[in-house]
N, C-alpha and C positions, 0 to 999 in steps of 0.2 A: 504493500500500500504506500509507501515512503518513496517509494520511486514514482509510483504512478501522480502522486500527488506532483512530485517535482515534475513530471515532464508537463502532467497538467496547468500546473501555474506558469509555467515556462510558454507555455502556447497561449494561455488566455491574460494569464498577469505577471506579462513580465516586470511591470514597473513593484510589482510587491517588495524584492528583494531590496530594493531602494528607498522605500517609503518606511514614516513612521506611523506605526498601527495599535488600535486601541481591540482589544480582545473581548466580546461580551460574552462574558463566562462567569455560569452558574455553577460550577462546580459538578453538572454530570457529565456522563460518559462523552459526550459529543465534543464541547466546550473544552474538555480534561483532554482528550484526543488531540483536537486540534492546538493547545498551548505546548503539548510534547513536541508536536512535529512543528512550531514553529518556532519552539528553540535549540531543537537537531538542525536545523538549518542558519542559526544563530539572525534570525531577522528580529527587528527594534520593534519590540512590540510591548506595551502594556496591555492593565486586564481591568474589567471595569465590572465591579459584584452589584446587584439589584438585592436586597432584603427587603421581599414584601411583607413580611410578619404572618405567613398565612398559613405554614404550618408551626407555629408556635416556637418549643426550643430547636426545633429538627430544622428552620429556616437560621435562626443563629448557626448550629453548626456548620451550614453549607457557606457563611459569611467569613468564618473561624477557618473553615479548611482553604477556601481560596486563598485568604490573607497567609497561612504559614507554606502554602505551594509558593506563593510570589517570595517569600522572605526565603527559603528553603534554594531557590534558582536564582535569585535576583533582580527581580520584575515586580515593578512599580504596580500597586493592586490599589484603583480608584474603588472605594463601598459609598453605596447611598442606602438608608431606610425610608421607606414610604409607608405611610399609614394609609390602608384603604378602607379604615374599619366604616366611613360615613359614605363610599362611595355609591354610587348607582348606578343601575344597568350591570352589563356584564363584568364581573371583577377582572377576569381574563382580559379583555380589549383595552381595558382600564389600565390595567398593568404593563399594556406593550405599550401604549400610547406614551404614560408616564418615563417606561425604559427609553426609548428611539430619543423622546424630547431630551433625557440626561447624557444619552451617548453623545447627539450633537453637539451636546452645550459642553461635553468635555472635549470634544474634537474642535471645536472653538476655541475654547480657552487653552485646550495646552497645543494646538496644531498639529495635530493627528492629519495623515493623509488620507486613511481609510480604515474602517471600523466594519470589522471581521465579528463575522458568523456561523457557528458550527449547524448549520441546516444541511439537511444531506438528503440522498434519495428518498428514501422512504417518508419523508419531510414533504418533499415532493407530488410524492403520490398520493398522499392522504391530504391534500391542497386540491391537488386534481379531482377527488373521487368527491370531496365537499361541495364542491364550485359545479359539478358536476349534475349532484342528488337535487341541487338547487335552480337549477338551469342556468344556465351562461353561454357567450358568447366564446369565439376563440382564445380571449386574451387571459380568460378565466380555465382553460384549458392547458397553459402551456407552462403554468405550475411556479414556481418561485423563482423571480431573476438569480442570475447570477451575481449580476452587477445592477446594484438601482439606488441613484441618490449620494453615494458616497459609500454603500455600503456593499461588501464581497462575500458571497458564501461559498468559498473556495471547495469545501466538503458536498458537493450536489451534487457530483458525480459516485459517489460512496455510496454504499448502503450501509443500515446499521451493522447488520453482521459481521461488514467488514470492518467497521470502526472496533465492534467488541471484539472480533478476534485483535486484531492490533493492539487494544490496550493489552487484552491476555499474554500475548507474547513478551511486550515492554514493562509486562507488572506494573499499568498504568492506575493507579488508585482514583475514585471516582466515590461521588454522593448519589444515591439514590433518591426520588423522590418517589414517592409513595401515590402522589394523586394523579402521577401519570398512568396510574393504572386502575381508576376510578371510570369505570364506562358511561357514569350519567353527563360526562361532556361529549358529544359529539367527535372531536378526533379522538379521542381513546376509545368507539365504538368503533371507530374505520380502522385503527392501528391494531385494534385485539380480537376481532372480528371478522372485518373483512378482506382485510391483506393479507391476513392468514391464508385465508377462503383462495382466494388468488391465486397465491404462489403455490398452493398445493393442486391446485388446476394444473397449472403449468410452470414447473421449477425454475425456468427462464424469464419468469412474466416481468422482476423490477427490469432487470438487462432489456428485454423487447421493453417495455417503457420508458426507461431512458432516450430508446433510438427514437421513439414514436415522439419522445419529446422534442426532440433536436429538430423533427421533420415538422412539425407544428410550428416550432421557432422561426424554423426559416421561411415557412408559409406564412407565417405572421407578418415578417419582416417586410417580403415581396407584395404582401397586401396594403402593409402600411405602405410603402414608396406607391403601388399604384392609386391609392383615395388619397394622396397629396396632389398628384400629377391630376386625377380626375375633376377634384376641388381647385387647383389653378384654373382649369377651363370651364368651370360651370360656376364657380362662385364670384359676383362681382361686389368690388364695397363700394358700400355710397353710402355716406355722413358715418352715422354711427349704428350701420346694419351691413347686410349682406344680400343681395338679388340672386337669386335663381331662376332661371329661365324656366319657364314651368311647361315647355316645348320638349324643350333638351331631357327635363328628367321624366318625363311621359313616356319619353324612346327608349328608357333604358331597359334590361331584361338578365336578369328577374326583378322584378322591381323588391319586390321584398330583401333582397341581398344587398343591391345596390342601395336601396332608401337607411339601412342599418349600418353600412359601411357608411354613408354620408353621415349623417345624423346622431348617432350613438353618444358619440365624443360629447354632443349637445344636449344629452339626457334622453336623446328620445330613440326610444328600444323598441317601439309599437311598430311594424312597417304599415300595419293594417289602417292603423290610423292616421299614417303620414298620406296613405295612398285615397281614403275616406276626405282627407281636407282637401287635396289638389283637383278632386271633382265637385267640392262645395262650392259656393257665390262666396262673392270676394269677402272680405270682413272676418271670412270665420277665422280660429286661430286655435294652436293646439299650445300648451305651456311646460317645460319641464320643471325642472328646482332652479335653474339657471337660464332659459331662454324661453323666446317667446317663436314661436312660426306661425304666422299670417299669408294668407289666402290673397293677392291682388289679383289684378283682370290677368295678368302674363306673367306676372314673377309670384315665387314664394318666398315672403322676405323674413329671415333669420334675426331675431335683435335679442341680446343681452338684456337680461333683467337688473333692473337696479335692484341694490341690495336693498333696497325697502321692501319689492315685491318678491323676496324669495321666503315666504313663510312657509317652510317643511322642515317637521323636525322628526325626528328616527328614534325604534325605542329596538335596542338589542338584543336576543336573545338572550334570556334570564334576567334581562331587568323587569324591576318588579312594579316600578310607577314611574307617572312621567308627573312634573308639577307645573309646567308652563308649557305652550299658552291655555289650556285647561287639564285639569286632574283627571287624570287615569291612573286605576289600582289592576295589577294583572299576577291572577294567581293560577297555581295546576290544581285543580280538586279531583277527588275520585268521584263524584255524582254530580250529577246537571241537578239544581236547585229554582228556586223561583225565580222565572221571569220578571223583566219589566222594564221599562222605556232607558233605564239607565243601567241594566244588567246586562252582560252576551255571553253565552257560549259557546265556543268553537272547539274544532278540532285541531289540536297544535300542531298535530303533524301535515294539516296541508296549508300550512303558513311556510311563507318565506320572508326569511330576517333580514337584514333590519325593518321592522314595521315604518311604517311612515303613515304621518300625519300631517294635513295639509287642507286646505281649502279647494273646493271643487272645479271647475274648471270648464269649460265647451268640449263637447263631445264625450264627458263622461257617462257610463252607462254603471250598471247591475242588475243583480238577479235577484229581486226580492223574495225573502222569504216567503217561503207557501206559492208563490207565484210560480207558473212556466214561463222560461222565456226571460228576457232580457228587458227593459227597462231603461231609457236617458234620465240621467238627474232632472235637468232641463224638464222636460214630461213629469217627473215626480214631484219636482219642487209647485208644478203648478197645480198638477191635482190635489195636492195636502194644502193650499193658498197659500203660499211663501210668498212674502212681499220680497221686494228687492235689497232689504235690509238684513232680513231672514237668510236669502241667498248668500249674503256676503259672510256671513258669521256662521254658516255653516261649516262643521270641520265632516271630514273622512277620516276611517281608519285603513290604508291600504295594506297590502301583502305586495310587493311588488307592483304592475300599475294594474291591479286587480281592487276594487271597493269591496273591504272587510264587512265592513258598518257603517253606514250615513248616521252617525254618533247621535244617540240619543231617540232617535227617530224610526230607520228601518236595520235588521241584517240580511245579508247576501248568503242567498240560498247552497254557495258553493262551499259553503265554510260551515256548516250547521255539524252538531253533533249526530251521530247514526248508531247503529248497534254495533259496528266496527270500529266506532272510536276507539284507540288507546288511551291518547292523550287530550283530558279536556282540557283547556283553560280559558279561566273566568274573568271577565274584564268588566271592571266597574265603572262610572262617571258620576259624577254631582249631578 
């Protein structure tokens, strides 16, 4: 593995042997691996410990073992504690957020070149199988950069087994953590589960996944250069928007690939609905979290929202309430309970995370409960009498651009609890 590594960095990062690097290492096997091999190669590198206090004395000692590995070889060991005991939402997301923000502000202040990551294959794959179960485009497919932002995960071509056999041989000592092997998070269902499932299919499956990744990368790549090249000739600026000839993108084929490859970057993932506007009367308009697309007689014009008009806010798997801009309480229960205009139950597992909450918009629809068939807000708001005041202060609860709940009001038939539920959960409102 020690050669492979070298030849690897040698072909993709030669500049590493040059640079000064900051090591973000928790003290297990991964992290512990890659500080062996990158002081067998004697490169300038420090190490940067996170103590989220989350398993109690067993997070101190992972704090205690980094700091006497650095004192032990002679590598500078930056430690930060973070108290997440008030956070909300998901502690996990919480905690990378809080780790990335500390690493840059130390590659700032002490002048790090680049800040190293023990993520490896199987790291990899279980990114892939998530973004997957969830639905995703390409870019959600091709699994963990290498290189992104300043940061290197030189170990992505590795699987674990190779990283353990390596310590094994080096009698490389390592911290275990205990809650990586706790199944009610989501990657530790894919890692003890299904990747098992996998390679026991076919004992080659991470090796053929690696290459199937490379060949997505590079697909990726060639896709991106051609919707630059496609966007110089279809998109023109004028003030502070963008004109599309609405000629030019009629011709295109498939229009659903082409409308996704345009537009995505822009929030809008719908093709169905980009292709629904360009046959509407002028005026109409579709909105993401950041733009607006407007319907004229010959162009469809692209404009950036001001940040006043971007009201959507996301609530994360496992967070439990949201307190602004209105109150939501979200629990798992094991029994669907009483209804009522401020009560819903759904079924967690045909959601898709981050929720999102936001204000309605032209051209959205749903399925209301008990109803067949599909339903425009627009249509709904007037048959219940929604003034124009009503309209604007109405919130949704989405699953991707799917309406969960018209909050307080109606829920969406596609989300309802069944006799196949596993998982219910219960979301409350004032």
């Amino acid at each position: 593995m020690l050669e492979k590594f070298k030849v690897h960095c040698n072909s993709i990062f030669p500049f590493l042997s040059k640079s000064r690097l900051l090591l973000a290492c928790s003290g297990g096997l991964d992290s512990m691996v890659l500080a062996h091999i990158l002081l067998e190669y004697e490169m300038d590198f420090d190490l940067a410990h996170c103590n989220f206090k989350l398993r109690g004395p067993a997070s101190d000692k992972d704090e205690a073992f980094v700091k006497a590995w650095g004192e032990d070889h002679g590598q500078k060991v930056h430690t930060r504690t973070f108290d997440l005991s008030k956070a909300t939402g998901s502690v996990q997301l919480k905690a990378r957020e809080l780790r990335y923000k500390w690493f840059f502000e130390l590659r700032e202040h002490y002048q790090y070149d680049w800040i190293l990551t023990a993520h490896h294959l199987n790291d990899s794959v279980e990114t892939f199988l998530i973004n997957l179960s969830r639905g995703t485009g390409l870019d959600g497919l091709i699994g963990i950069p290498e290189i992104q932002n300043n940061v290197i995960r030189p170990l992505l071509p590795f699987t674990r087994s190779q990283i353990l056999e390596y310590a094994k041989q080096r009698e490389i000592k390592w911290r275990e953590d205990t809650s990586n092997l706790d199944t009610k998070y989501l990657r530790n269902k894919v890692r003890h589960n299904i990747v098992p499932e996998l390679e026991a299919l076919h004992p080659t499956f991470l090796a053929n996944f690696l290459k199937t990744q490379q060949y997505l990368q590079h697909s990726e790549q060639l896709l991106k250069d051609y919707k630059e090249l496609l966007q110089q000739q279809l998109f023109e600026p004028a003030d502070d928007a963008i004109h599309i000839s609405l000629e030019k993108l009629t011709a295109l084929h498939p229009k659903a690939g082409y409308f996704f490859l345009l537009f995505q970057e822009y929030g809008f993932m719908n093709s169905e609905e980009i292709e629904k506007l360009l046959g509407s009367t002028s005026g109409k308009a579709l909105r993401s979290d950041t733009h607006r697309l407007i319907k004229d007689r010959t162009t469809l014009i692209l404009v950036a929202l001001k940040p006043e008009e971007r009201q959507c806010f996301f609530l994360e798997e496992g967070q439990d309430r949201l307190d602004d801009p209105i109150q939501l309480w979200l629990e798992e229960v094991s029994t669907v309970g009483t209804f009522s205009k401020n009560i819903l139950y759904v079924d967690k597992e045909k959601l898709n995370y981050p929720l999102k909450l936001r204000k309605w918009e032209i051209g959205d629809y749903f399925y209301p409960l008990g109803m067949e068939g599909r339903k425009k807000l627009s249509k709904f708001f007037k048959d219940e009498k929604f003034d124009a005041i009503a309209k604007e202060e109405q919130w949704l609860l989405c699953s991707g651009n799917e309406v969960v709940w018209v909050i307080g009001k109606r829920p969406d038939e596609r989300f309802k609890v069944t006799k196949d539920t596993q998982e219910i959960l219960k979301i409350t409102t004032l």
